[in-house]
N, C-alpha and C positions, 0 to 999 in steps of 0.2 A: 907457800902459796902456789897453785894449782896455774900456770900460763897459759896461754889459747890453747896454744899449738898442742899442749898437752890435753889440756879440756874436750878438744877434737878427737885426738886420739882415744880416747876414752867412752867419748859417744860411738866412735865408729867400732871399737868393739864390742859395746853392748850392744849394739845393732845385731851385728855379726852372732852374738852371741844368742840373742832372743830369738835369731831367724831360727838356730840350731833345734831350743828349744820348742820352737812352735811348730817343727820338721816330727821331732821323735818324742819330745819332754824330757829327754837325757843332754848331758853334754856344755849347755850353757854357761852352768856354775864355773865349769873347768876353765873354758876362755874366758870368762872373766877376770878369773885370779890369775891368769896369764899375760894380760892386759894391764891388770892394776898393779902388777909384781912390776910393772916398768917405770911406773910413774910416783905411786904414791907410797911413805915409806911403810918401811917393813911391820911395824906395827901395827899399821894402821890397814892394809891389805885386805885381811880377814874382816874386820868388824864392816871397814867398807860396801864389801864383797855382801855380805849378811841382808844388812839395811835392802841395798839396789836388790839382790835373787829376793828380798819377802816381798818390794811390788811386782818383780816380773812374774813371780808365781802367782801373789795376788792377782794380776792380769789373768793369767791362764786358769786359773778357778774360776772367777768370773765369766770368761767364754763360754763355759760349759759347767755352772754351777749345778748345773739340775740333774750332773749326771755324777756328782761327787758321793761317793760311797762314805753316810755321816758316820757307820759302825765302826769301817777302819778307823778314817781321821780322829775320833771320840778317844780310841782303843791307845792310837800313835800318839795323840797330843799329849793323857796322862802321864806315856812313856819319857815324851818329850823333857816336860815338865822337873821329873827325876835326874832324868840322863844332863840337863842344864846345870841342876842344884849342884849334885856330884862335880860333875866339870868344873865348875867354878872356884871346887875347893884345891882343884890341884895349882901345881907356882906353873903354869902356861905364862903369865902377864909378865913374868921375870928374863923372859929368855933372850939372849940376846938377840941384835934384828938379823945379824948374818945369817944364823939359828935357823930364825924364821924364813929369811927368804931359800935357804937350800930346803928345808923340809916342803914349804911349798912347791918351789920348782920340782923336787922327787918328783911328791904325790901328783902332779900335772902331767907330768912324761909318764907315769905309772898308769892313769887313770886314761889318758888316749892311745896307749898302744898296747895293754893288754886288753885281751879277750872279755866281753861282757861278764862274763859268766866267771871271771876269775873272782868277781865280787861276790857271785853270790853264794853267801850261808844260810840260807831258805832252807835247804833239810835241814840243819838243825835247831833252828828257830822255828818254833811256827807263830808267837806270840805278837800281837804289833804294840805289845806294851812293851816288850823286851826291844820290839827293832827300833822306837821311839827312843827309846833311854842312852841304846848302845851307837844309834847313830848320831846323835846329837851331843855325846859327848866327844866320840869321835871327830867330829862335823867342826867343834871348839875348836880344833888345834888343825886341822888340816883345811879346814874351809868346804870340804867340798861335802855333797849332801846325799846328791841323782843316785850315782851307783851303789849308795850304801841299802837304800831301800826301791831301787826301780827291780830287782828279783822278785821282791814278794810282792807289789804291785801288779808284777806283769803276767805272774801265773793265775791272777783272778780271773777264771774263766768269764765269770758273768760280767766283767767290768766291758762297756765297748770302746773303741778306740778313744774317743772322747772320756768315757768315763775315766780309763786309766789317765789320762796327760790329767784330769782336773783331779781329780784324787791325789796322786803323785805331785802333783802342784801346791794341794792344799798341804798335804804334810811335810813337804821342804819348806813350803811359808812360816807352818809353825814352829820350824828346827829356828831357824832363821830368825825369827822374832825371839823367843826365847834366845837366842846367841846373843842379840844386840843386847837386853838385859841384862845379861852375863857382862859384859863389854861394860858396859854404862857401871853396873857395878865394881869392877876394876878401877875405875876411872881411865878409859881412855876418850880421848877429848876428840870428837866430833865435829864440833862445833868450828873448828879452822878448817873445816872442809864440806862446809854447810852449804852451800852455793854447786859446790862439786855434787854434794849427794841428791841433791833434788833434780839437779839438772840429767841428771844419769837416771834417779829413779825413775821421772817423768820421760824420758827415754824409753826404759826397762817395760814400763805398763803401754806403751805406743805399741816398741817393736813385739808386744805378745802377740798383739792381734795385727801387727803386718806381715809375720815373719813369714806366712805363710807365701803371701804372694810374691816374696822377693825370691821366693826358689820357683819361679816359671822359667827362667829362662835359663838354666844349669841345671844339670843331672844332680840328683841324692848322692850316688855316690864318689862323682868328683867334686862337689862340694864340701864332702867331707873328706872327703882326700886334701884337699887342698885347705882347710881350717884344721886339719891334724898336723900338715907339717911345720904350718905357719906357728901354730901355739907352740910347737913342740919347739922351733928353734927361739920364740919368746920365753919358754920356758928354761932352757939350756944356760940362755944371758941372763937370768935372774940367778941361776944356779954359781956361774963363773965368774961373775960382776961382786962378788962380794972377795 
């Protein structure tokens, strides 16, 4: 069972986390799973993690739905859809939780301090039926979503600032909804942490549409200086703690 103090700490990083994403639409999912690697167990991380990133990107569709490109999302979801079914048939649900928390903590140190672009395989993809299927299976076992598909996202010329974060929004919502399916299907149990996930989710859909104003008063770039290093050394104690 989930304590205040922890319950606190958990809001204050989805906060943290939602500001990130309502800054760039990259980045959120990461501290999340940097956040949650400290409190809730290893199992449970990821599916967590799932639920909370499908309203905070719900949120951010919503903000600027009208500017959501339906061709890709239509193109990503079907991808989705596959790349879930597949995933679901590999033994991920078996692994030990030690397993889990170093694979996560890697992929967290990996994902905020290499180079955008070390993600991206946009030349040789150009399909969003393929980046749906292959990020979402991926997305199963490491949790995280942004990087896998913010490359092809972000080279859509026509997309405007707004359209990219609501497009980008919308197809990590539907990794992310398809994951929890997957999960449900597994049987892992949610439900002892039901209080936890509402409370975070209804957090997660606030801070979409605050996040922006909580960066007036701090620069972009040492805001993210300073939530790189902070994750990075949350990240390290999920890696060493086991």
């Amino acid at each position: 069972m989930i304590q205040s103090q922890e319950l606190l700490f958990l809001i204050f990083g989805t906060l943290i986390a939602t500001t990130v994403s309502g800054l760039s639409g990259l980045g959120g999912g990461i501290i999340l799973l940097a956040f949650f690697g400290m409190v809730l167990p290893a199992n449970l991380i990821i599916p967590t993690h799932s639920i909370v990133q499908f309203f905070s990107n719900l949120g951010r569709a919503i903000w600027s739905y009208k500017e959501i490109d339906t061709k890709i999302v239509l193109k990503y979801s079907l991808g989705a859809l596959v790349g879930a079914i597949a995933g679901s048939l590999l033994p991920i649900a078996d692994l030990n939780q030690n397993i889990f928390s170093i694979i996560i903590g890697a992929s967290i140190l990996v994902a905020m301090w290499l180079p955008q672009n070390a993600f991206d395989y946009s030349p040789y993809i150009k399909s969003y039926f393929l980046i749906g299927a292959i990020s979402t299976t991926v997305s199963l076992f490491i949790g995280i979503t942004g990087p896998l598909i913010h490359p092809f996202i972000a080279k859509e010329k026509h997309l405007s600032r707004f359209g990219f974060i609501s497009t980008e929004a919308t197809c990590s919502g539907i990794t992310h909804l398809t994951k929890v399916i997957v999960y449900i299907d597994w049987g892992i149990a949610f439900y002892d942490q039901k209080k936890t996930i509402v409370a975070l989710s209804f957090v997660a859909i606030v801070g979409s549409f605050l996040g922006k104003n909580l960066l007036k008063k701090i620069t972009e770039n040492k805001f993210h200086t300073i939530v790189k290093l902070m994750v990075s050394i949350l990240a390290l104690r999920m890696i060493f703690k086991t």
